[in-house]
N, C-alpha and C positions, 0 to 999 in steps of 0.2 A: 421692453424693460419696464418694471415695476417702481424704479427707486425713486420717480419726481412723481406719481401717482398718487394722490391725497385720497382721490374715491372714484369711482367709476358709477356714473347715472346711466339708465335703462330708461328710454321712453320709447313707451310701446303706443302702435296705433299712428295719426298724420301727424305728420310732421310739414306737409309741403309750404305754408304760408310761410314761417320764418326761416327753414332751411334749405327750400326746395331748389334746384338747379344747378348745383355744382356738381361738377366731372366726378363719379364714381358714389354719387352720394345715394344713399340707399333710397325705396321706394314705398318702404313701412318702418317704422320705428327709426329708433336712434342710439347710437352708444357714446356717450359724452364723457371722455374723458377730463377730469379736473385734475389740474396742477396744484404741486405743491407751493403756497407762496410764502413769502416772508411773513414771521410772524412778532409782536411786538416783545416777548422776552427770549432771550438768547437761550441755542440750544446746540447738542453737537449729538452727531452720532457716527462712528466708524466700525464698520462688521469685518466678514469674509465668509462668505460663503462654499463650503465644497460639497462635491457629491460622487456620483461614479462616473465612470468614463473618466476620471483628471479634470471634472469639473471644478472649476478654482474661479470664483467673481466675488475680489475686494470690492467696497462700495461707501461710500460717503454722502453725510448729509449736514450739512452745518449752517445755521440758521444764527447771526451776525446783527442786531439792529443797530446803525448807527446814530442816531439819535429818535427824539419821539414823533418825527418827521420824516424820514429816512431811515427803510430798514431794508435788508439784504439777504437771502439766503443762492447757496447753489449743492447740488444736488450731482453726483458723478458715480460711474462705477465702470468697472474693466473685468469683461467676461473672456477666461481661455476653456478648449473644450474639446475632448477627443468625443468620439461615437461607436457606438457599438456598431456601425458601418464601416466596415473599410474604406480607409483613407484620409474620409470627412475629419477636419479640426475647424474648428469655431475660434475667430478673435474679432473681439466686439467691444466699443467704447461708447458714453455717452457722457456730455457734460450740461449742462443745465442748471443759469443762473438767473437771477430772478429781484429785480429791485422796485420798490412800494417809495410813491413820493407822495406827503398827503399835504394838503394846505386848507387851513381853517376848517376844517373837520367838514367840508363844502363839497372837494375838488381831489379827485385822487387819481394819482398815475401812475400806473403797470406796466412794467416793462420784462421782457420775458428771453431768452435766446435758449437756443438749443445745436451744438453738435453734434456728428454721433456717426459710426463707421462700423462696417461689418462685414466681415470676410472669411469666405469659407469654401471651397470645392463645392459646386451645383450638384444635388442629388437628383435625379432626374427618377428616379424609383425604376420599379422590376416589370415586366409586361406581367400579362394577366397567366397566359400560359407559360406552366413553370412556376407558378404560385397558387393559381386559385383553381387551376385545371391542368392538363395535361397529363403524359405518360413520366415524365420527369421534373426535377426539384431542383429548383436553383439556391443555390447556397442562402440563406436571408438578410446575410453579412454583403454580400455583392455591391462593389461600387463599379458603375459601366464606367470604365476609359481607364487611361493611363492612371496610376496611382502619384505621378508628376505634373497633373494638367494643372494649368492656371489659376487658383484661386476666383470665385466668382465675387464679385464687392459691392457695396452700396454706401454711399455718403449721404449726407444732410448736414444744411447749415439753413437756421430761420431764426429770423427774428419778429416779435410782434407785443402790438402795445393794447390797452383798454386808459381813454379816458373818461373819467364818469366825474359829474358834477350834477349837485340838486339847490335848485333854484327858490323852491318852496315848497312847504306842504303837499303841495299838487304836483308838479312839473320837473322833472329830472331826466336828465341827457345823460348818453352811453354813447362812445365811439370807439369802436377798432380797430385794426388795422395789421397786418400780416406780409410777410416777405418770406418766401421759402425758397431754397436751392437743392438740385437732389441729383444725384445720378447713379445709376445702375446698370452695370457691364456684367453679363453672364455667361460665361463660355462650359461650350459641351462635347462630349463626344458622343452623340447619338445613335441610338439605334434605329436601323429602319427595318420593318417588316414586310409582311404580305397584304396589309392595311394599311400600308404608308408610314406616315409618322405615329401614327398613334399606336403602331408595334405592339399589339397585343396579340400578335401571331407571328411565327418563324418565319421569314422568306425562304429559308430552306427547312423543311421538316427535319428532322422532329425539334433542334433547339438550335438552328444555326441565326443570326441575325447581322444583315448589314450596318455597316458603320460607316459614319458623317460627321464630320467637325461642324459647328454654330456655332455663333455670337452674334449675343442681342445687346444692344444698349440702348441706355432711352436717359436722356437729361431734360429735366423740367424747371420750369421757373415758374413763379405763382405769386399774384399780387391781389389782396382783397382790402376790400373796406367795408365797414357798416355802421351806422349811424340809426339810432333810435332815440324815440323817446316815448315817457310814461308820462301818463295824469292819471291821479287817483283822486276821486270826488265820490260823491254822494248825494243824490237826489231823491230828499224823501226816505222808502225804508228801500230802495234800489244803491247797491254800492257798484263802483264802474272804475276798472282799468280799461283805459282807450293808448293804444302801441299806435304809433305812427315810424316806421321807415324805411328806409332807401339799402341796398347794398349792391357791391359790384365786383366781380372776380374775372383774371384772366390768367389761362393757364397756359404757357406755352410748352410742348413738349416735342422734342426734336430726337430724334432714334435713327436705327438700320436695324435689319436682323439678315444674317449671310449664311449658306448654308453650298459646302461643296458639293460644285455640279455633279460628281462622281463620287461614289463611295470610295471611300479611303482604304475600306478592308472590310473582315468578317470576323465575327465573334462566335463560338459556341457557347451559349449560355450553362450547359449542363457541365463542360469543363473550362471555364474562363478562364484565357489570360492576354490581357492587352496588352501586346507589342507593338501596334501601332501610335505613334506618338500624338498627341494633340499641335496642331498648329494650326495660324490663325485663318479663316478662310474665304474671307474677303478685304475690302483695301479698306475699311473701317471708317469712311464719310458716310457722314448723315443724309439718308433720302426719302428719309418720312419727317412730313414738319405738319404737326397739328396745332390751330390755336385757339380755343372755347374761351367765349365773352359771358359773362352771364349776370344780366344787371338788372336790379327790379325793386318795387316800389308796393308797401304793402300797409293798411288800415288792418288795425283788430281789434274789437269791443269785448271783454269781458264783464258780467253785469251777475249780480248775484241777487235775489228777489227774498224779501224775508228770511233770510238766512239757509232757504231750502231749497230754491231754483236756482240753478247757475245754468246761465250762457256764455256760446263764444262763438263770436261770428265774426271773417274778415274774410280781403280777398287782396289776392299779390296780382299785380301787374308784371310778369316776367317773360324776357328777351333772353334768348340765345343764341350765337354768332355761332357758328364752327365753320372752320376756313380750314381743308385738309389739301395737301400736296403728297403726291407721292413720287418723286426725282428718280425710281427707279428706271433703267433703261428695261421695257419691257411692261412694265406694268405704268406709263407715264400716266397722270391723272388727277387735275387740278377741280375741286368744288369747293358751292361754300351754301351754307342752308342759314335762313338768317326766320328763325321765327319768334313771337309774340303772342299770348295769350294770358286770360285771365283766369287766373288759378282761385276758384271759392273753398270755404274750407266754413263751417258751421256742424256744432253740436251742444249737445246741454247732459245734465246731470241731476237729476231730483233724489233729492234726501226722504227716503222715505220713513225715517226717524234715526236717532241718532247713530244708528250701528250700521244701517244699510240703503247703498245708493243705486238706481238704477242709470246708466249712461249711454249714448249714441251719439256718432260722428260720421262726417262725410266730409272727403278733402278729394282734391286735384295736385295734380303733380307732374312737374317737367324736370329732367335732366340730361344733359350732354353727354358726348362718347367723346371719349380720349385714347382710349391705348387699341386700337383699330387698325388693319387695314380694310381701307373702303372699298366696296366694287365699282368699277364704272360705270353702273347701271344705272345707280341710282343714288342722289345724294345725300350726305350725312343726316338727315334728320334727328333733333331729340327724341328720346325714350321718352312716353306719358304714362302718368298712373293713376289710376283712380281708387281711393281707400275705404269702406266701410264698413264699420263696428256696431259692436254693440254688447249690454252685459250688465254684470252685476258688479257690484264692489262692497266689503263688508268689513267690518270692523268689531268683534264683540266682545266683550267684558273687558275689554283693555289689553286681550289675549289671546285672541285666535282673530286674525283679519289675512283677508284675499280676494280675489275677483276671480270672476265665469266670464269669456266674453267668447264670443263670435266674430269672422270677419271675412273679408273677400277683397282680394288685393286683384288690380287688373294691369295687365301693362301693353303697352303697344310697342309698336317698331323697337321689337329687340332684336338682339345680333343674335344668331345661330353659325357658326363657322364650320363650315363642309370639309372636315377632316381629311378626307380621301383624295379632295384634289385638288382644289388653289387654297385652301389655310385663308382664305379670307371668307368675310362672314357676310352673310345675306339679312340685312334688313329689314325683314319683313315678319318675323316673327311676332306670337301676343301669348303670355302666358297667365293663368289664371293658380290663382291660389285663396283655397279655402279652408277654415278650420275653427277649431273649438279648443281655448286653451283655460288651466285652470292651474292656479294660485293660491297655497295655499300655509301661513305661517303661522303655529302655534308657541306662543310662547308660557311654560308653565311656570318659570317664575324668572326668578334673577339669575340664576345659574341656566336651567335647561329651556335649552327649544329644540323646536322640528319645524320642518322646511319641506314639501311635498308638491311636486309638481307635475301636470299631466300634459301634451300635447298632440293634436290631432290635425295633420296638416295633409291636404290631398291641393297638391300641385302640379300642373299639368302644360303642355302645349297648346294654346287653344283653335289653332290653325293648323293649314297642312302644308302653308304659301312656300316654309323653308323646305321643304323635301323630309320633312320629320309629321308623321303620323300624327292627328289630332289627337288627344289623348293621354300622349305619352307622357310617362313622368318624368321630372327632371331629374337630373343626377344630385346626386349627394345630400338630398331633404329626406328622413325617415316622414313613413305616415305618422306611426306613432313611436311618440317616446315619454320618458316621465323620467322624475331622481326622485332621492326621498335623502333625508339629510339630517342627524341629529347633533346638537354641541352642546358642550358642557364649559361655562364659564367659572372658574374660582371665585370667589369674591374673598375671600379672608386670606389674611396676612398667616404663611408666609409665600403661599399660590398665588396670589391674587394678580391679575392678568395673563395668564394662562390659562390656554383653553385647548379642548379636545374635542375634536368631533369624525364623524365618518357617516357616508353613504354608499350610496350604491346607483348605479345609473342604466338606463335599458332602454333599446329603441328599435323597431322595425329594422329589416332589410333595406339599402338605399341602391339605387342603380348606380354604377362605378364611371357609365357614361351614356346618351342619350339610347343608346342604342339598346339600353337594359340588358344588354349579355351574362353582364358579372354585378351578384351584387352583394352586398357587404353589412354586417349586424356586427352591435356594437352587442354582447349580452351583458358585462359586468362591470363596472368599474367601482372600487373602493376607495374610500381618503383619508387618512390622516392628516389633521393640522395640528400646528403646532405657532407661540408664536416666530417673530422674525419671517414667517412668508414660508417654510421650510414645509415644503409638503411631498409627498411618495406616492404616487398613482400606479394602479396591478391591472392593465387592460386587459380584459381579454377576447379576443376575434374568430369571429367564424366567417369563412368567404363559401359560398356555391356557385356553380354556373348553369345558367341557365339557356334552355338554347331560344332561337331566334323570339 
């Protein structure tokens, strides 16, 4: 949902000093959502949104200050929604309120909550043959199970605060703090094949395939804090931000996932009709209980030298617990991996005159596994990453600026999950990724620009430890891709804020899964925008198969 969204930041490149360690947190770049918050003069807004399929999402924004000290806004909307898939309907809500306390223009405090629900029939998608191969075509409307199964849901409720207070010229403290609640119950009626789960082939030729009742749920709790603080000085013609601090997260996440010992029945996919009903197929207590600690303590020096050298040098001290149980009868299997290391992260940036930068960096990086089952081989260890760039950055006549850069991302003990036979994942994998990406936005004046981007990414398995070929690529990363992108803004009354733009978007073939059997090109995509958020995308898809 877009409607508490104020702007969406991109940082590309390490990340691991200040955000390195928590459960699912990426291993290059960042996507940093910013909230909508109260702002000092009063404001309202109430839409509606429709489109096809019986898309209908009222939505609200209303922005309340109640005095020059206290200000208020919250943020809501309620999405209903059929599908050009059989059966699937969409009901989703989200509410999000938001209160500003300031005191002596010193000391300010952020307070934030969020609700939000969504429920909908699990689409589990179509195998590969019978779409992307085969002697027969499965309808592309196809929803697998009963057209009565259960709704799949997901809830959230969090609350979380920022206090910030500056002390002097020099010295200002930042502290956060977070509470989230969540859970997710997904029920299916599966198919199984001659591949197992992963049913990209008949169990009986040419389109017969068996069927299985599932449900997974997983409820998480999550409690973080962070505490920092800045000094900005000056020594001489050197200027210096020095970061000092601490943070600490724990995430506890408690699940089952159940699947009937026997198939319930069979489907013919080329004539489908499911009469066997959905029911539930286990006794629905929790017997996977994971719980990642992640608490660490970090220095950073940024230092700028005559206006033309910039550094940034620091290094985090970071600890991570993971304590996994798995209370299955059959699979019983208690660990707990408890490690510490110190994460360096240094690079610099020289201005080689006013339009153009040359930059380089090198970081470390640890993170936790959360949504796992572990084998009892061997125990949970964190994921590590190693990050390195490099590149250009440019800026010229006020109108054309972007960056060239290079990089190599490394990672270790990653999970690979052996499809075929326990669905649980082997820890031992390390995958490499390397590439050349380019940036590039022209602006020709106040109304028009263009937007052009190119990327070249060769991603791989770097081992053979999982039983997956060294080499192999991964699934679902094009080598290469690029968009290109033009807009036109109004500036004069009676247009003015409105705007039009369109591109087009293109990318290599991707493997559908590690096995690279099937794989899939995006060739076109066009856009219209417009404002209010209202936009219309035309994909279009080519699949082939490939054989071994």
């Amino acid at each position: 949902s877009m409607v508490n969204i104020e702007r969406i930041d991109i940082l590309k490149g390490p990340k691991a000093l200040l955000y390195s360690g928590g459960s699912g947190s990426p291993a290059g770049g960042l996507v940093n959502l910013i909230s909508k918050l109260p702002r000092p003069e009063p404001s309202g807004e109430v839409g509606l949104k429709i489109g096809s399929n019986q898309f209908y999402q009222p939505f609200f924004d209303l922005n309340q200050p109640i005095n020059s000290q206290v200000l208020f806004r919250i943020t809501g909307e309620y999405t209903q929604s059929e599908s050009f898939i059989d059966v699937i309907e969409t009901e989703r809500f989200n509410i999000n309120p938001a209160l500003i306390l300031t005191y002596n223009d010193t000391t300010t405090l952020t307070l934030q909550g969020k609700v939000s629900r969504w429920e909908q029939p699990d689409y589990q998608g179509l195998p590969a043959v019978g779409t992307v191969s085969g002697d027969f075509t499965i309808r592309p409307e196809t929803f697998i199970g009963p057209s009565n199964i259960d709704p799949s849901r997901t809830e959230f409720q969090g609350v979380w605060g920022k206090l910030e207070h500056t002390f002097s010229d020099i010295w200002s403290l930042s502290f956060r703090a977070r509470y989230t609640q969540s859970e997710f119950d997904q029920k299916d009626q599966l198919i199984f094949g001659a591949d197992s789960l992963r049913a990209d082939q008949p169990f009986f030729p040419p389109s017969t395939w068996l069927l299985t009742n599932s449900e997974l749920f997983q409820k998480q709790d999550e409690i973080s804090f962070v505490a920092n603080m800045v000094a900005k000085f000056s020594i001489g013609p050197i200027e210096n931000y020095v970061l000092l601090g601490v943070d600490y997260s724990e995430i506890n996440d408690n699940r089952f996932i159940e699947f009937d010992m026997e198939p319930v029945g069979s489907i013919d996919l080329a004539e489908p009709v499911f009469f066997v009903p959905y029911r539930i197929p286990g006794s629905q207590i929790n017997n996977v209980f994971v719980k990642n600690t992640t608490q660490g303590s970090y220095i950073q020096i940024q230092s700028t030298l005559f206006e033309r050298v910039h550094f940034i040098a620091g290094v985090r001290l970071s600890n991570i617990n993971i304590n996994y149980e798995n209370a299955k009868p059959g699979f019983d299997f208690i660990a707990e991996s408890d490690t510490t290391k110190l994460l360096p992260r240094f690079g610099g940036i020289f201005d080689l005159d006013d339009e153009f930068s040359l930059f380089a960096s090198y970081s470390k990086g640890m993170r936790g596994h959360l949504f796992h089952n572990f084998r009892a081989i061997r125990q949970p260890d964190p994921e590590l990453s190693r990050h390195i760039e490099s590149g250009i950055k440019f800026y010229i006549a006020d109108q054309l600026s972007g960056q060239l850069a290079i990089y190599q991302i490394d990672l270790a003990n990653t999970l690979v999950t052996d499809t075929t036979k326990t669905l649980r994942p082997f820890q031992v994998g390390e995958q490499r990724s390397r590439g050349f990406e380019a940036d590039l936005v022209w602006r020709f004046s106040d109304e028009l620009s263009v937007l052009a981007n190119y990327a070249y990414t060769n991603v791989e398995f770097a081992n053979s430890k999982a039983g997956i070929t060294k080499g192999t690529r991964l699934p679902g990363v094009p080598e290469h891709s690029g968009r290109f992108w033009a807009s036109y803004r109004f500036q004069k009354i009676p247009f003015r804020g409105l705007s039009i733009g369109a591109g087009i978007y293109m990318q290599s073939g991707v493997p559908l899964n590690w096995r690279s059997l099937y794989f899939f090109w995006v060739m076109l995509m066009a856009t219209l925008s417009q404002p209010m958020s209202l936009q219309q995308r035309f994909p279009r898809f080519r699949f082939q198969r490939r054989s071994g």
